[in-house]
Each structure stands twice: as C-alpha cells, then as structure tokens.
C-alpha positions as CSV (number, residue, x, y, z in Angstrom):
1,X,21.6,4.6,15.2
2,X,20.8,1.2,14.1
3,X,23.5,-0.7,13.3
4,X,21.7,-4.1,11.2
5,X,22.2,-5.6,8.2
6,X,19.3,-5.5,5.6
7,X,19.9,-9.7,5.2
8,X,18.6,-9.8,9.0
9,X,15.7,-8.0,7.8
10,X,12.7,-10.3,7.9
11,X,9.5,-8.2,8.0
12,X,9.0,-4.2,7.3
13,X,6.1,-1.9,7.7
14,X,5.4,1.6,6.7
15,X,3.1,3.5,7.9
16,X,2.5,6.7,6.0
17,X,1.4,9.8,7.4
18,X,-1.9,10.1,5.9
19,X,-2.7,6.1,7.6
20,X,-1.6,4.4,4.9
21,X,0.2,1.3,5.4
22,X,2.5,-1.0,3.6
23,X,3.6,-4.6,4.9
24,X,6.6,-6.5,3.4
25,X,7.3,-10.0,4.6
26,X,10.2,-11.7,3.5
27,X,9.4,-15.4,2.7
28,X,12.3,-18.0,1.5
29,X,12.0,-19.7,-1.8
30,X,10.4,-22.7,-0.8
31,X,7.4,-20.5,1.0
32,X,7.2,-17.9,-2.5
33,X,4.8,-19.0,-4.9
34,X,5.1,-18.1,-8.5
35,X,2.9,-14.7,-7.9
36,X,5.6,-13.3,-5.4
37,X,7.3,-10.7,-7.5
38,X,10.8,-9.1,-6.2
39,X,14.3,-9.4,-6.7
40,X,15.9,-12.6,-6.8
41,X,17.4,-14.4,-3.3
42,X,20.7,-13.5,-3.0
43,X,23.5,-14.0,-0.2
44,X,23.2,-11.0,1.2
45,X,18.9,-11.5,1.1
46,X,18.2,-14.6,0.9
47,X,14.5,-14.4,0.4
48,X,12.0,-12.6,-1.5
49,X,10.0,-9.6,-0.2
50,X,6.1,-9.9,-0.4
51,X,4.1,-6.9,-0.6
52,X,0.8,-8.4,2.1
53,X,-2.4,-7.9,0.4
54,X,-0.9,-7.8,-3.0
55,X,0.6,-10.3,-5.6
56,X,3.6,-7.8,-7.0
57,X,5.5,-5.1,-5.9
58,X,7.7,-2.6,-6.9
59,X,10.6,-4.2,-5.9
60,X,13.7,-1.7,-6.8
61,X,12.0,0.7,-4.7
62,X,11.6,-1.3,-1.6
63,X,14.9,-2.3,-2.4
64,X,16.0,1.4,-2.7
65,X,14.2,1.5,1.0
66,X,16.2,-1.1,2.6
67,X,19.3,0.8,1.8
68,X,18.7,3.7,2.9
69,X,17.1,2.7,6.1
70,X,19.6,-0.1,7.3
71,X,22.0,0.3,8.6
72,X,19.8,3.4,10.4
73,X,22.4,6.2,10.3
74,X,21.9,10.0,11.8
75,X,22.9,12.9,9.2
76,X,22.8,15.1,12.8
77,X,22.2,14.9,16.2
78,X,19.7,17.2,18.0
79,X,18.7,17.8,21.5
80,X,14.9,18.4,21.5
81,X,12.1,16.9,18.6
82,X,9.9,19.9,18.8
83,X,7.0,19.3,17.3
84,X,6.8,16.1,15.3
85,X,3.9,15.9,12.9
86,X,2.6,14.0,10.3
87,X,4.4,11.1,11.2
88,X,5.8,8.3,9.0
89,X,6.0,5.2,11.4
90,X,8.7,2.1,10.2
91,X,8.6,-1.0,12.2
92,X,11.5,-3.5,11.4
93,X,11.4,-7.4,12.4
94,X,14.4,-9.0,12.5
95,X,15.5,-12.6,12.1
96,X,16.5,-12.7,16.4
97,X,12.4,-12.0,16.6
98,X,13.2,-8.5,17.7
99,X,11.3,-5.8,16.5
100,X,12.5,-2.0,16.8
101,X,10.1,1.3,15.6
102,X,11.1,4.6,14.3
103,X,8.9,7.6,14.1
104,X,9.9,10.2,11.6
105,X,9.0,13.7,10.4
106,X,9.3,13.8,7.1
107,X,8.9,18.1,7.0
108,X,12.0,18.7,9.8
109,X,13.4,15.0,9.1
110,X,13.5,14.2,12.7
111,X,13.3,10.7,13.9
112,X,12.7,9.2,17.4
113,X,12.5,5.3,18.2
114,X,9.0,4.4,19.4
115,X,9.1,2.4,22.5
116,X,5.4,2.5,23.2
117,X,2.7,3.0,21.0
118,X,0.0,3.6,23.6
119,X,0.2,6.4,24.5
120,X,3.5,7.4,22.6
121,X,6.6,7.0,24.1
122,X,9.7,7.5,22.6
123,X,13.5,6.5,23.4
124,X,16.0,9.7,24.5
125,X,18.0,9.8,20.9
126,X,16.6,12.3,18.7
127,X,18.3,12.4,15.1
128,X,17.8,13.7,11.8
129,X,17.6,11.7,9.1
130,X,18.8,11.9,5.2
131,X,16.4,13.8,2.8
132,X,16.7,10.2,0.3
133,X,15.5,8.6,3.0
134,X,12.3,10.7,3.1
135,X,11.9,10.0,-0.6
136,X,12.3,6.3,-0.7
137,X,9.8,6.3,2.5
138,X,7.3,8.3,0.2
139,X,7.3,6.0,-3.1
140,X,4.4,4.0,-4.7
141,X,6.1,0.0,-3.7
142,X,2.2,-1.2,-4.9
143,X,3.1,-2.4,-8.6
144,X,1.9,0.0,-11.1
145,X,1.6,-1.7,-14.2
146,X,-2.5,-1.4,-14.7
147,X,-2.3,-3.0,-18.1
148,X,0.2,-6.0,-19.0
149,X,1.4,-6.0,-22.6
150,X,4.6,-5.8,-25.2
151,X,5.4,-2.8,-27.2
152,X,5.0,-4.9,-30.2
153,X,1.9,-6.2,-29.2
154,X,0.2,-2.2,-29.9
155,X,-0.8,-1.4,-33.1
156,X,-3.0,2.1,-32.6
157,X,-3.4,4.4,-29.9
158,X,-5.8,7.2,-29.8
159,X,-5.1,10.2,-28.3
160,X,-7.6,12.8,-27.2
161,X,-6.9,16.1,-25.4
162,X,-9.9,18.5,-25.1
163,X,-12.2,18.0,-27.9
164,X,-9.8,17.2,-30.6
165,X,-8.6,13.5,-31.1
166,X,-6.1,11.9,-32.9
167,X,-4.5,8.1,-34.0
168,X,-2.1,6.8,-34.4
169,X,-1.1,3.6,-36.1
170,X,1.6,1.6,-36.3
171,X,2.5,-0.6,-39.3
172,X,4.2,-4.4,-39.9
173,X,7.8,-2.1,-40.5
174,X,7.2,-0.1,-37.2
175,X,6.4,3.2,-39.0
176,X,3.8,5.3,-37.6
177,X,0.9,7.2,-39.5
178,X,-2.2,9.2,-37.9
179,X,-5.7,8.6,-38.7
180,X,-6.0,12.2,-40.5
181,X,-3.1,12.1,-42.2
182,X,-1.0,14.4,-40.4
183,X,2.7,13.9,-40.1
184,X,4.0,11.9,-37.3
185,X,7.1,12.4,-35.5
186,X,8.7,8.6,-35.4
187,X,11.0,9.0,-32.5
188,X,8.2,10.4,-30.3
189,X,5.6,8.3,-31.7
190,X,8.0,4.9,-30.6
191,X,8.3,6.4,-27.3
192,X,4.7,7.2,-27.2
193,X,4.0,3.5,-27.4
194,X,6.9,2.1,-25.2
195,X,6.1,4.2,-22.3
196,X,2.6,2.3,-23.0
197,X,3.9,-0.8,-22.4
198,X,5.6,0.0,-19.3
C-alpha cells in the first residue's frame, strides 16, 4: 500500500484514539543533543528519533513501529470500510517533503488513507491491516523509567500489601533477609530488586 523505506522516514505522528498524540522527529547527529535517547544512526536510519515534548523515549518500540508500518502492506483487501471508529490517525513525512495519512480501526483493522482532514476524506483503497500492527500502534513510546538507579545501588525494599508489611534487605554478599525474620526466597528476592531497577 505504501511502498517506502523506513530510512526515508523523517517525521511520524500518532494519534491515538482517545486524542492522544505522539510526535517523532528524526534529527541527524549533529542536530541530537546528549538528552536525545534512541537507537544509534545507522545506514539504513541515519538519524536518531526524538520523541517532541520529551527528552527519551522508548526507542525499541518505535522502532518495533517503523517496521511494521513501512513498507505499509494490506493483510486483505476489502470493498467497503463500514463504520470506522475510534480512529488511530498516522501521518508519515518523508525526506521528498511529502507527507501521506492513514486512518485505522484498530477493532475491524481497517485502514483508509486520509486525504483531507476537514471534513474527512478518504482515498478509494480500503485495506486491512496486521493485528502486530495494531499492537505496536498501541505501546507506551514515552520512556518509563520513573526512577533512575543500579541494581546494586538498592539495599532494602519494603513491601506492603493490605495492612501487613514487610523488608527486605540486602547484604555486602548479595543475600537477602526480611526485617521480621522470615525466610526469603533468594531467586525471587534478586528479581524483586532487578525489576526495581528497570
């Protein structure tokens, strides 16, 4: 459906259906600064992707995106949209300057392109698109990491669930021992903190 390669991709936005929306530029190395986060420039993407209003990103999922989405290709053909709700809308800009717009439904995977936003017109393909697709469209690309640190930088978590609580400790030979004594399952306790420390 849309035959382009994701190294022509220059700019991407998202817009989710519930008017959400997600704006990735794709600036070179001399216009990144050290706060752009994504994957290193490559041949085939010789930039890095910048997530606007934000300083990281979740860069394998974008990624993830990109591959799904370009080349654009139609799991089936169909003659009619029916009624397309809920809309995901994905604008691509391309290094020629030209920008192309999808609609798609994520419930009956249908997909239209958008020549007109005002009022909407749409283009006479109508296609259904891959279920992945759908799911790479619906990720979290914000970066997720709330709190920055090592493994081996925790020492003690504490736990609480209801009204009971519990800690747990870590010591210099990376064994594990709760507050009241109670014994600790090592393996889980490890994984307790590593999942921690993202």
């Amino acid at each position: 459906v849309l035959d382009r390669s994701p190294s022509n991709l220059t700019a991407l936005t998202i817009k989710r259906p519930d008017g959400f929306m997600y704006q990735f530029s794709c600036v070179s190395d001399k216009q990144a600064s050290n706060d752009v986060d994504g994957h290193e420039p490559t041949p085939q993407q010789p930039c890095r992707w910048k997530l606007l209003g934000h300083n990281r990103l979740e860069s394998q999922a974008l990624e993830g995106l990109i591959t799904q989405l370009l080349p654009l290709n139609a799991t089936r053909w169909h003659k009619t949209a029916g009624d397309m709700k809920n809309l995901y809308s994905i604008q691509f800009g391309f290094t020629d300057g030209k920008l192309i717009q999808y609609a798609v439904d994520p419930a009956s995977r249908i997909a239209r392109e958008i020549i007109s936003d005002h009022p909407p017109y749409y283009g006479p393909d109508v296609f259904e698109v891959s279920k992945k697709l759908i799911e790479s469209l619906d990720a979290e690309y914000r970066h997720r990491t709330v709190l920055e640190f090592k493994a081996d930088e925790i020492v003690k978590v504490a736990v609480t669930r209801g009204n009971r609580s519990i800690t747990v400790s870590k010591d210099d030979n990376d064994q594990f021992a709760s507050d009241d004594e109670q014994l600790i399952d090592q393996a889980a306790a490890a994984g307790l903190f590593d999942t921690l420390a993202g």
